[in-house]
C-alpha positions as CSV (number, residue, x, y, z in Angstrom):
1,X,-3.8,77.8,8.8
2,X,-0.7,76.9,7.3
3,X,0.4,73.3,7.4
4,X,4.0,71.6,6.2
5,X,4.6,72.0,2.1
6,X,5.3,67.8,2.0
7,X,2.8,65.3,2.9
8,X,3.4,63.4,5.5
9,X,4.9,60.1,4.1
10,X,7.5,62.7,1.9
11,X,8.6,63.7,5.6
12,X,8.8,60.2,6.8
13,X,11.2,59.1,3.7
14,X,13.2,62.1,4.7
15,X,13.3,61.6,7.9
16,X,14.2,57.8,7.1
17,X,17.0,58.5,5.1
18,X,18.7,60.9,7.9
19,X,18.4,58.4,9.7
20,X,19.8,55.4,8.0
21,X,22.6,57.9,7.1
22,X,23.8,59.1,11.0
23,X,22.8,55.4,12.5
24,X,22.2,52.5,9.8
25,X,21.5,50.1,12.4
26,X,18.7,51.9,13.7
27,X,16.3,49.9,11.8
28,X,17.7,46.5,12.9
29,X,17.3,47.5,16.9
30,X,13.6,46.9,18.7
31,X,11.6,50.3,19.2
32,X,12.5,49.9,22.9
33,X,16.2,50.2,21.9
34,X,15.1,52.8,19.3
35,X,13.9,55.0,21.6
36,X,16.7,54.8,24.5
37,X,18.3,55.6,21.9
38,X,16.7,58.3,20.2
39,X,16.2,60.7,23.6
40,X,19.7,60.0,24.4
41,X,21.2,60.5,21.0
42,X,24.8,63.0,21.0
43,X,24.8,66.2,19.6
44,X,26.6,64.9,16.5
45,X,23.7,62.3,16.1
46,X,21.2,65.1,15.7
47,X,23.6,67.1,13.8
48,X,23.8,64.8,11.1
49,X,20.5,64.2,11.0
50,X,19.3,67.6,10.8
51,X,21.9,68.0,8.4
52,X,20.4,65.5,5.8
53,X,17.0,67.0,6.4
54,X,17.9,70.4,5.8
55,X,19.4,68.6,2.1
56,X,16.4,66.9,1.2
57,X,13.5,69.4,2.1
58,X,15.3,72.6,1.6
59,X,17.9,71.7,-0.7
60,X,20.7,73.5,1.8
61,X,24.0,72.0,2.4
62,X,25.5,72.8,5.9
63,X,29.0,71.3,7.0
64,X,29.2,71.6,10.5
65,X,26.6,73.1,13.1
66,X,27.4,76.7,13.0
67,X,26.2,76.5,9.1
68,X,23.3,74.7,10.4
69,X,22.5,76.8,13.1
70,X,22.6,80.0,10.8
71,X,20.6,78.4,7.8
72,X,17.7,77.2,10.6
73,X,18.1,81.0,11.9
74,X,17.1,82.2,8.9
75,X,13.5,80.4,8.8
76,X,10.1,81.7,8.4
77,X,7.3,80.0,10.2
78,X,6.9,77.6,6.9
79,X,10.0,76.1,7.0
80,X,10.5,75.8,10.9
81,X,7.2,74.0,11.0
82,X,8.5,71.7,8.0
83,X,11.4,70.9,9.7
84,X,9.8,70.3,13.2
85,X,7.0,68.2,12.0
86,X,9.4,65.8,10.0
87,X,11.9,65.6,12.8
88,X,9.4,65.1,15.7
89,X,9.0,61.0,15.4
90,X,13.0,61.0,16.3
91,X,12.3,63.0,19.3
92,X,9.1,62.0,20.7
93,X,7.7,59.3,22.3
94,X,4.5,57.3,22.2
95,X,1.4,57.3,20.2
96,X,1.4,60.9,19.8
97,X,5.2,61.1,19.2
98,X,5.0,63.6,22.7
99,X,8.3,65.9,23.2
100,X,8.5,68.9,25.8
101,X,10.4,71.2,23.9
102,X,12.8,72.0,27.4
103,X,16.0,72.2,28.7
104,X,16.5,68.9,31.0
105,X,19.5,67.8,33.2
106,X,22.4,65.4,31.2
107,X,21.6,62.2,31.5
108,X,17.4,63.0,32.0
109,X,15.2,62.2,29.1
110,X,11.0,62.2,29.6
111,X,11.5,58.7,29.9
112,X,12.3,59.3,33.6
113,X,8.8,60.8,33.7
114,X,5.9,58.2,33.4
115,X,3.5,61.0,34.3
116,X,2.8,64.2,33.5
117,X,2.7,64.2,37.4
118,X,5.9,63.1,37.9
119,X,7.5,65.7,35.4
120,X,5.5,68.8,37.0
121,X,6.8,68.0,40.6
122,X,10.1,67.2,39.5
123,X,9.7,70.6,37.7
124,X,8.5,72.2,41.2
125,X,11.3,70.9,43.1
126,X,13.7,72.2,40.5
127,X,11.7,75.8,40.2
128,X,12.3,76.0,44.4
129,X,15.4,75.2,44.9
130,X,16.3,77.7,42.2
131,X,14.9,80.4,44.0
132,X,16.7,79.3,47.5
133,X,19.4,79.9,45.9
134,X,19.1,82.8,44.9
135,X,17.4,83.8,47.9
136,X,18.4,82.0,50.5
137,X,15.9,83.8,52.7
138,X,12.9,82.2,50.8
139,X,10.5,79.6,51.9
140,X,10.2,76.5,49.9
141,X,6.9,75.9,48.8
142,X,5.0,72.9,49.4
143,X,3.6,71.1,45.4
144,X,0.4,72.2,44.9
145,X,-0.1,71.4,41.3
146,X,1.6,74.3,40.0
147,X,4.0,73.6,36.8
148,X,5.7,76.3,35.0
149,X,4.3,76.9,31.4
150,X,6.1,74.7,28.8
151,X,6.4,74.0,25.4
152,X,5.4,70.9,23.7
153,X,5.3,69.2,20.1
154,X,2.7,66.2,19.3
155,X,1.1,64.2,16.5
156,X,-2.5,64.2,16.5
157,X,-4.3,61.8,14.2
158,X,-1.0,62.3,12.2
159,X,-0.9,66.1,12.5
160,X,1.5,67.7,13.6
161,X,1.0,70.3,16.7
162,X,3.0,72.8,18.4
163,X,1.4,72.9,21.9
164,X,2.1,74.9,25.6
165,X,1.3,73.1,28.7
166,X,-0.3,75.1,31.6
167,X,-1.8,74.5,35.2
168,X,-5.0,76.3,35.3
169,X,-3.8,79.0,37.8
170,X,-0.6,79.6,35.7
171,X,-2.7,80.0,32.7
172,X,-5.3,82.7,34.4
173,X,-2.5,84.4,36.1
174,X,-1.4,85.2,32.6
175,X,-4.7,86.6,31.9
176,X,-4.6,88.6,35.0
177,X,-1.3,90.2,33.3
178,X,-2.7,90.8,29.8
179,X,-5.8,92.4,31.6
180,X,-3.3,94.4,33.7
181,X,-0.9,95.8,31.3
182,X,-3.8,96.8,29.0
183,X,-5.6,98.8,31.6
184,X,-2.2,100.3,33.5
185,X,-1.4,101.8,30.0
186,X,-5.3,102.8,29.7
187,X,-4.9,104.8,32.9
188,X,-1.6,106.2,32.6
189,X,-0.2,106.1,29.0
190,X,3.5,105.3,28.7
191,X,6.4,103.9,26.4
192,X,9.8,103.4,27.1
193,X,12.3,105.1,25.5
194,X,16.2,104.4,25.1
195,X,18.2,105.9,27.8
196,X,21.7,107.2,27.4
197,X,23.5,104.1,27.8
198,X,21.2,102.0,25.7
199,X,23.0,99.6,23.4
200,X,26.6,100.1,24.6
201,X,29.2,97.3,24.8
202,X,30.1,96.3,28.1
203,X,30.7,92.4,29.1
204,X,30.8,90.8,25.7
205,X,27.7,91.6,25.7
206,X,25.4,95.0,25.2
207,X,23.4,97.3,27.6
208,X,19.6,96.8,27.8
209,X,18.9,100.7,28.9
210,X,15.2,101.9,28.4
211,X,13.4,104.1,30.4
212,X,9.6,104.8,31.1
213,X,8.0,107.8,29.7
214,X,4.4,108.3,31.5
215,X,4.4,112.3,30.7
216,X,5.4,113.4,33.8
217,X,3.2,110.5,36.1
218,X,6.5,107.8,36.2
219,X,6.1,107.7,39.9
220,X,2.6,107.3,40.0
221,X,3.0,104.3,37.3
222,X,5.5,102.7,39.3
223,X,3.1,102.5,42.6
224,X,0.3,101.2,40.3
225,X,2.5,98.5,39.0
226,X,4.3,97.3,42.2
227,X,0.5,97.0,43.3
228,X,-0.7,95.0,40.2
229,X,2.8,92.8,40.6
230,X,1.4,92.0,44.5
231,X,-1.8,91.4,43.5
232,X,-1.1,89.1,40.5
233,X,1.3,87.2,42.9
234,X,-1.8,86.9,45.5
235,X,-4.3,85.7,42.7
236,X,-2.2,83.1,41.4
237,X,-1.5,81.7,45.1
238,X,-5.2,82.0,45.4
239,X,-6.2,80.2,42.6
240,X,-3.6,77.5,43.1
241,X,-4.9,77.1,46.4
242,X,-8.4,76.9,45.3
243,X,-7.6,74.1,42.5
244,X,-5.7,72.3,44.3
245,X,-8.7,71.7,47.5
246,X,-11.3,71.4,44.4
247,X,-9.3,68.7,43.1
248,X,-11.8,68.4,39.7
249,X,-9.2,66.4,37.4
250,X,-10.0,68.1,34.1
251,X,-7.9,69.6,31.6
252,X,-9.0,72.3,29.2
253,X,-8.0,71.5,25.7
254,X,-8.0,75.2,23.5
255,X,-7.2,75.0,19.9
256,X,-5.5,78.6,19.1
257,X,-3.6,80.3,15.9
258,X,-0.4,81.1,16.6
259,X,1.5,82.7,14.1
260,X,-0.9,81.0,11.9
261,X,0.7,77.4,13.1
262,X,-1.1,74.6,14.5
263,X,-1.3,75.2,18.2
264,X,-3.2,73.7,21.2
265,X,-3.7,74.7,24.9
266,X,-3.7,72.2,27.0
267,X,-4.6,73.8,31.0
268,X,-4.9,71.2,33.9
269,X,-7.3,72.0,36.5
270,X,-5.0,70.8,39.4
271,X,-2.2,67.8,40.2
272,X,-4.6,65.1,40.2
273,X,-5.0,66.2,36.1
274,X,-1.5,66.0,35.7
275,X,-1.4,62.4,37.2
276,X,-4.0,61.2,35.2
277,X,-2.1,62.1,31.8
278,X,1.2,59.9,31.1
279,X,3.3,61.1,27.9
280,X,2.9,57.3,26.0
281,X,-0.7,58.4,25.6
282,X,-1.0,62.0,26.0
283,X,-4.0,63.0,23.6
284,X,-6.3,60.5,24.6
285,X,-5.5,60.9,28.4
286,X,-6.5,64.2,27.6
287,X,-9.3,63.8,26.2
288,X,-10.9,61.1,28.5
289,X,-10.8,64.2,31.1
290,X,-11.4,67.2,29.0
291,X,-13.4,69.9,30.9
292,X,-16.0,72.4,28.8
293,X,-14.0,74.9,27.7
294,X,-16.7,77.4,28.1
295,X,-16.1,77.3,32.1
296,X,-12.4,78.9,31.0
297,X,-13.9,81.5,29.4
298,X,-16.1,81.9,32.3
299,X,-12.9,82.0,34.7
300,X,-11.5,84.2,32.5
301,X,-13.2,86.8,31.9
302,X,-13.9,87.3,36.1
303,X,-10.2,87.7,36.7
304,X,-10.4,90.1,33.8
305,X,-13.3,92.3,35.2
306,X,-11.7,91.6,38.9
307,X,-8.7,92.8,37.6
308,X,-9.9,96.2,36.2
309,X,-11.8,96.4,39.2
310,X,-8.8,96.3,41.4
311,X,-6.4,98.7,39.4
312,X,-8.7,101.3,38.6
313,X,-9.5,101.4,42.5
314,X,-5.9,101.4,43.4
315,X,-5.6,104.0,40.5
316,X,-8.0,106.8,42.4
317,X,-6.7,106.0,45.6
318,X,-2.8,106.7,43.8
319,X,-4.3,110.0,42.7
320,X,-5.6,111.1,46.1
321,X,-3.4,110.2,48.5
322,X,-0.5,109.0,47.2
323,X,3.2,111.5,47.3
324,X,4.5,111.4,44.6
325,X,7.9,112.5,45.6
326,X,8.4,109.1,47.9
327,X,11.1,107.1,46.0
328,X,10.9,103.7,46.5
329,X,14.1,101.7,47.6
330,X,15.2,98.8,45.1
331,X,18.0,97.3,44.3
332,X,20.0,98.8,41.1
333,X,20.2,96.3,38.6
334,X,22.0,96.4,34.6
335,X,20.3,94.2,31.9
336,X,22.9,92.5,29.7
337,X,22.3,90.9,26.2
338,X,24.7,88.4,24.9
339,X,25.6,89.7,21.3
340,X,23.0,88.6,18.6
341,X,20.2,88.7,20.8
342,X,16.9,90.6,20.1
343,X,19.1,93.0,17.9
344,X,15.8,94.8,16.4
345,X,15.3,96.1,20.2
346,X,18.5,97.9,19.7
């Protein structure tokens, strides 16, 4: 596992310095002022700050944010752990310096959220109204404990973490999908291949054009996965359902290697997990409810055989009765990507 090339009291002095440097009356302010401060800072606060940083660990000078911006782009995993783990005490709060690494509304900080509670059904309210809109057909769903997978950055004991946040039913839906995809392309073998518009301009942006290539079986593949994509979306109503009346209040704590960084799971059985963790004290509100994490593996591995089970049933009745000459109505739809983005796809 790799861990940041400075010890950590090198990246506090850094981190010190930037700081003195973009506000030198930080230091002079209590930590309750610190802190309003900090998770309200301006984009030229942090610009200047992650401008000194990038001087004194990296040794690269960067005059206004565009320089920054393509300098940090040019990372490896080293150096973007380096650079996170000495900048997270100006982000984060709390003992474990805790800071969701996602987009929130000007003027909202995580301050607004005592709870992880709080934050997951202000997240559910958000998630809803989102799809009214863009339905306006849909039916809002009551909260249930659902939350939709974030990112996360904590201190542990002084180390830093990258970290995802999960409700349980999020997190085995996921492993109903990686089951899925593995055994669709088990059954019928495919890859998608660029089509003849692939990668032109159009929009200040370019064409996403790729097609699927099952060897002759694309319209059989299609039925399989619009079944899979209604099952996965009855399993994870299922299983939020279920967690929700069971009501056990645990949260599964999985230490992973990602990318060879520092990385933790943490999945919360239901909503009554999420209230019992509050962001000031996130580890140890963890831990005072951590679950065996031998019952996920348990969970997981019956939606993965359930899973199989389904699709290769679905798969035989496809191949018997299924015309494959029906062409399924959908809306037509063109995928554009801003310039610059995922250019190796191109």
């Amino acid at each position: 596992m790799k861990h940041p090339i400075l010890p950590s009291n090198e990246r506090e002095v850094a981190l010190r310095r930037a700081i003195i440097h973009a506000i030198p009356e930080y230091y002079a302010w209590t930590e309750a002022e610190q802190e309003q401060y900090r998770l309200n800072a301006s984009s030229e606060t942090i610009f200047c700050i992650q401008q000194s940083l990038l001087k004194s660990l990296f040794d690269i000078n960067t005059n206004s944010e565009e320089q920054l911006d393509d300098a940090i782009n040019e990372f490896d995993d080293e150096k973007y752990l380096l650079l996170n783990s000495a900048l997270l005490p100006f982000q984060g709060i709390g003992k474990n310096n805790f800071f969701i690494n996602e987009h929130m509304a000007d003027g909202i900080t995580l301050l607004d959220f005592p709870s992880l509670g709080d934050y997951a059904r202000d997240d559910h309210h958000f998630q809803q109204q989102a799809r009214k809109q863009e339905d306006p057909t849909y039916e809002i769903q009551p909260y249930r404990g659902d939350l939709f997978p974030c990112w996360a950055r904590l201190t542990i004991n002084g180390e830093f973490n990258y970290a995802s946040l999960f409700s349980l039913a999020a997190w085995l839906s996921d492993v109903v999908d990686e089951a899925g995809t593995t055994r669709i392309n088990e059954l019928i073998p495919h890859d998608y291949i660029k089509g003849k518009n692939h990668g032109k301009q159009e929009q200040q942006g370019t064409l996403l054009d790729l097609q699927v290539d099952a060897a002759g079986k694309e319209s059989q593949l299609d039925e399989l996965q619009h079944r899979f994509y209604k099952y996965m979306h009855a399993r994870y109503e299922h299983l939020l359902e279920r967690f929700n009346k069971e009501s056990k209040q645990q949260v599964y704590i999985q230490r992973i290697e990602q990318n060879q960084d520092p990385h933790i799971n943490f999945i919360f059985s239901d909503k009554s997990a999420f209230n019992a963790v509050h962001f000031r004290n996130f580890h140890q509100d963890c831990e005072h409810i951590a679950g065996d994490i031998i019952e996920l593996d348990i969970l997981a591995k019956q939606e993965q055989k359930e899973t199989v089970k389904f699709l290769d049933t679905n798969y035989h009745d496809i191949l018997d009765n299924y015309d494959p000459s029906v062409t399924r109505l959908r809306k037509k739809r063109k995928i554009i990507l801003a310039d610059g983005v995922l250019d190796d796809l191109l």
